[in-house]
Each structure stands twice: as C-alpha cells, then as structure tokens.
Backbone bond lengths (Angstrom), bond angles and torsions (degrees), N, CA, C in turn:
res aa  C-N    CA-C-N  psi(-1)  N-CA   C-N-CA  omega(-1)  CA-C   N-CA-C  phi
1 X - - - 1.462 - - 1.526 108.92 -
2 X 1.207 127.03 129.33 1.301 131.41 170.80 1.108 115.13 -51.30
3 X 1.289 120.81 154.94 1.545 139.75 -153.67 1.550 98.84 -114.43
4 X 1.546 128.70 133.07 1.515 128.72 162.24 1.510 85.95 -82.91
5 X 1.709 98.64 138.33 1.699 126.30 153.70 1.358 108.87 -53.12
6 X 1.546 125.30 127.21 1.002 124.38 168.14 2.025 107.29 -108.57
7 X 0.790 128.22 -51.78 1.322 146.45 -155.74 1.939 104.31 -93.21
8 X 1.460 122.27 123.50 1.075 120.87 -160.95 1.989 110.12 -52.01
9 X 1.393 92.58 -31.78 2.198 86.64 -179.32 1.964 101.06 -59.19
10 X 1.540 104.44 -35.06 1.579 98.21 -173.24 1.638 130.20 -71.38
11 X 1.593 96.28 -12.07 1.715 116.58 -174.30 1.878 100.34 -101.30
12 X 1.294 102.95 -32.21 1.860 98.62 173.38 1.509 96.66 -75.61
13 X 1.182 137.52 -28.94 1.750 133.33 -165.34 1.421 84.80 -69.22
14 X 1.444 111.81 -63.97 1.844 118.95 -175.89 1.628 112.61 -47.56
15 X 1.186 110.80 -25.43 1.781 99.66 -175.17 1.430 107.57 -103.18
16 X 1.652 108.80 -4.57 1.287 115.54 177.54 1.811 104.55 -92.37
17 X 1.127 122.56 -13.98 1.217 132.30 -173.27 1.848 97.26 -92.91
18 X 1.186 145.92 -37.57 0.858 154.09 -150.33 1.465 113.77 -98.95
19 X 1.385 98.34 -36.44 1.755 121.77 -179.22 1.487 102.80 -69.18
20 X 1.412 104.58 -46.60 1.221 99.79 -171.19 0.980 138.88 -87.49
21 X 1.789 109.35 -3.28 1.651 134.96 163.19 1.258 70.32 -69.39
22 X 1.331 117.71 -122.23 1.825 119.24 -157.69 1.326 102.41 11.27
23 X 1.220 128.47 -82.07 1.669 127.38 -146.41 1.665 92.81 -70.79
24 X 1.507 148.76 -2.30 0.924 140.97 -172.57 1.772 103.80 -110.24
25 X 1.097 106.23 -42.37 1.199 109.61 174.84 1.839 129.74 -79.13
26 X 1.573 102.35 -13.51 1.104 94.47 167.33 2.163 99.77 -99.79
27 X 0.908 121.63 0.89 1.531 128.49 166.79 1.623 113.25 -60.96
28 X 1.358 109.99 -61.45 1.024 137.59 -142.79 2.003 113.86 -123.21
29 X 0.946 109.60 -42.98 1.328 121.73 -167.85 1.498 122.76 88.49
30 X 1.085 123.90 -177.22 1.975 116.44 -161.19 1.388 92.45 -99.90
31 X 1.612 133.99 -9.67 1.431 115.48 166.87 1.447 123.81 -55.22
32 X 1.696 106.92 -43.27 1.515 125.38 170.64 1.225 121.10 -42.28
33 X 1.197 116.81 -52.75 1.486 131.12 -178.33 1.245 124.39 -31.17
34 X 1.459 111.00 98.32 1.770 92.36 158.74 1.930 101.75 -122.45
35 X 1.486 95.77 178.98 1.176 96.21 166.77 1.860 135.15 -62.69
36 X 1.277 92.76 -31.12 1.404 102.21 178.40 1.587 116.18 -76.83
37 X 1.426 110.44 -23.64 1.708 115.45 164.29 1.668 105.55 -69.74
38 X 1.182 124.74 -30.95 1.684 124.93 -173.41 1.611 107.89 -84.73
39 X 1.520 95.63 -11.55 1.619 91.44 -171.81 1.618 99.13 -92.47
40 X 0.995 120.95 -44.67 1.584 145.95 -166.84 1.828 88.49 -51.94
41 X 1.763 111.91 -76.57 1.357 135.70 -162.70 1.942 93.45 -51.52
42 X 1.421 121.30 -50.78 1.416 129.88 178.73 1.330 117.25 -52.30
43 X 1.673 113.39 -39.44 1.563 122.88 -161.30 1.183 134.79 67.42
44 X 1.964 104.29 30.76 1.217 135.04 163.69 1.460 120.81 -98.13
45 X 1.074 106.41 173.24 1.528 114.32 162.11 1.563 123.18 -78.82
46 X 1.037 128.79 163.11 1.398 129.06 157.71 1.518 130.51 -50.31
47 X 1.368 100.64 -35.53 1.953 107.16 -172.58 1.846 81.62 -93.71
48 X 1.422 133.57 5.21 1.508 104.28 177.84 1.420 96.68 -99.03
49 X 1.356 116.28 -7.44 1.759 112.73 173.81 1.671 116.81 -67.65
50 X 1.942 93.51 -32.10 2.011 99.92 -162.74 1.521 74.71 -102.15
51 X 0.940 149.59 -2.73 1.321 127.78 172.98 1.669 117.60 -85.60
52 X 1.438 101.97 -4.08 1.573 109.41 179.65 1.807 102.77 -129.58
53 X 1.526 133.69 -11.88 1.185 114.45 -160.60 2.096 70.71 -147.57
54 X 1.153 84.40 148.75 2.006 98.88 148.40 1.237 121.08 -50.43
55 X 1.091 99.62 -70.77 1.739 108.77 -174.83 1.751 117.64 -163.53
56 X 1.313 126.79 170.03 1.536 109.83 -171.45 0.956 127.32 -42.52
57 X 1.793 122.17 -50.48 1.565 101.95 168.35 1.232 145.95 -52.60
58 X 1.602 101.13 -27.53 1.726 103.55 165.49 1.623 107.93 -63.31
59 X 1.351 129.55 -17.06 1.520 110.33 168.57 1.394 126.40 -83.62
60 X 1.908 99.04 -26.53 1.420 105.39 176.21 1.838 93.60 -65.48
61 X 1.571 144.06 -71.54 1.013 141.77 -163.26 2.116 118.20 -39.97
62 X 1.536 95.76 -14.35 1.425 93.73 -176.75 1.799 103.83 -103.53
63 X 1.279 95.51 -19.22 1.409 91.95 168.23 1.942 120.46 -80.94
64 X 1.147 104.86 -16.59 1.267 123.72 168.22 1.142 96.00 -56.88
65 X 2.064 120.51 -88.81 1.016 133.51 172.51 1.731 122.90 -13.50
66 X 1.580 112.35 -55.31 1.291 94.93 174.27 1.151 133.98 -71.64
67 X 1.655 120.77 -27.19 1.030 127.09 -175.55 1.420 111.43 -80.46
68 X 1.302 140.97 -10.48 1.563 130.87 123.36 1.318 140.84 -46.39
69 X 1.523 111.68 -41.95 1.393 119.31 164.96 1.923 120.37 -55.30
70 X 1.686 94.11 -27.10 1.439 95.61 162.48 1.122 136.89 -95.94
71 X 1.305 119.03 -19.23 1.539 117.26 167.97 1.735 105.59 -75.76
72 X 1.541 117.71 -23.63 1.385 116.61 -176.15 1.649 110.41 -49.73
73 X 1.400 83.05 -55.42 1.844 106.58 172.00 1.701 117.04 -58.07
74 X 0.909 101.74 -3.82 1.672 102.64 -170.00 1.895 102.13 -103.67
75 X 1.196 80.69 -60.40 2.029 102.84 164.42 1.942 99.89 -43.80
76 X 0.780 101.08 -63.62 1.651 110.76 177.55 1.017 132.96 -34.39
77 X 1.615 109.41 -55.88 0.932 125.63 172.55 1.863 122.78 -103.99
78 X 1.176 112.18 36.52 1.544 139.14 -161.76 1.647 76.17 -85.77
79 X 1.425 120.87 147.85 1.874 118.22 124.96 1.330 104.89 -23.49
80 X 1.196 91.46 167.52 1.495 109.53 -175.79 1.516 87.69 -106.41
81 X 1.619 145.99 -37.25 1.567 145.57 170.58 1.456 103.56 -81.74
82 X 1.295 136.40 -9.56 1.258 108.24 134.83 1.508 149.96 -64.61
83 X 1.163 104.41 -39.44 1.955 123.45 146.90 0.861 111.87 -13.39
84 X 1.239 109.62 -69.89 1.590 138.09 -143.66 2.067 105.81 -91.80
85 X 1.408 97.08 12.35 1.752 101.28 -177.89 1.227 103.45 -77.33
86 X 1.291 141.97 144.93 1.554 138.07 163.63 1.611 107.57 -58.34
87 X 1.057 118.48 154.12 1.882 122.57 172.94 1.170 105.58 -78.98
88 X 1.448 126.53 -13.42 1.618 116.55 177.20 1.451 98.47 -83.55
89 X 1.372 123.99 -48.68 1.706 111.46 167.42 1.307 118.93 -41.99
C-alpha cells in the first residue's frame, strides 16, 4: 500500500512525481505513460513512484486532482463581478 509523505524531501519527490505526469501527459497523452517515463522525467526511481502511488493511474488521478484543486482556487479567488460575466461576453 502506498505510503503518505510525511517529511518535506518526501512531499517535493510527490510534487516532483506529479509535475512530471502533467508535463508527460500533456506531451504525449495517458496512452504513453508509464511509470518508468514519470520516474526518469521526475529524477526518481521507479519504486519512488509505487512507493507513493499504486500504479500510473493513481498518478494520472492526482494530477487530475490537482489541476482541479487549482482552478477551484482560481474560481475562488475570481472578483466576485467577474463571476458574475455572462458566457456570451
């Protein structure tokens, strides 16, 4: 079972693992994907990918995850009369 990062080197390995799905997956698409391309692109090993995720899709799903957590934050922090623009504007 994958391990949560506790210690700041184990949460930069995790955002370095995550970054680099992103930058692979918008390159390439999620057919491409393996773990050993995310480990390579990260500048990890392979067992530091299964040592933090199951398997690729759990990295593709956290890269999902962030990139909602950031537009959430973006939406959030919008004006409040920007919101409020019609979509035909």
């Amino acid at each position: 079972m994958p391990r949560q990062p506790q210690q700041a080197r184990a949460k930069a390995t995790v955002s370095a693992i995550v970054e680099a799905a992103a930058i692979l997956l918008a390159q390439s698409g999620p057919k491409a994907l393996t773990t050993r391309k995310i480990a390579e692109r990260a500048g990890t090993g392979v067992g530091s990918v299964y040592e933090y995720f199951r398997n690729r899709d759990a990295v593709i799903d956290a890269v999902y995850a962030q990139l909602i957590d950031e537009a959430v934050t973006t939406v959030m922090q919008a004006d409040s009369a920007d919101v409020r623009i019609s979509l035909r504007d």
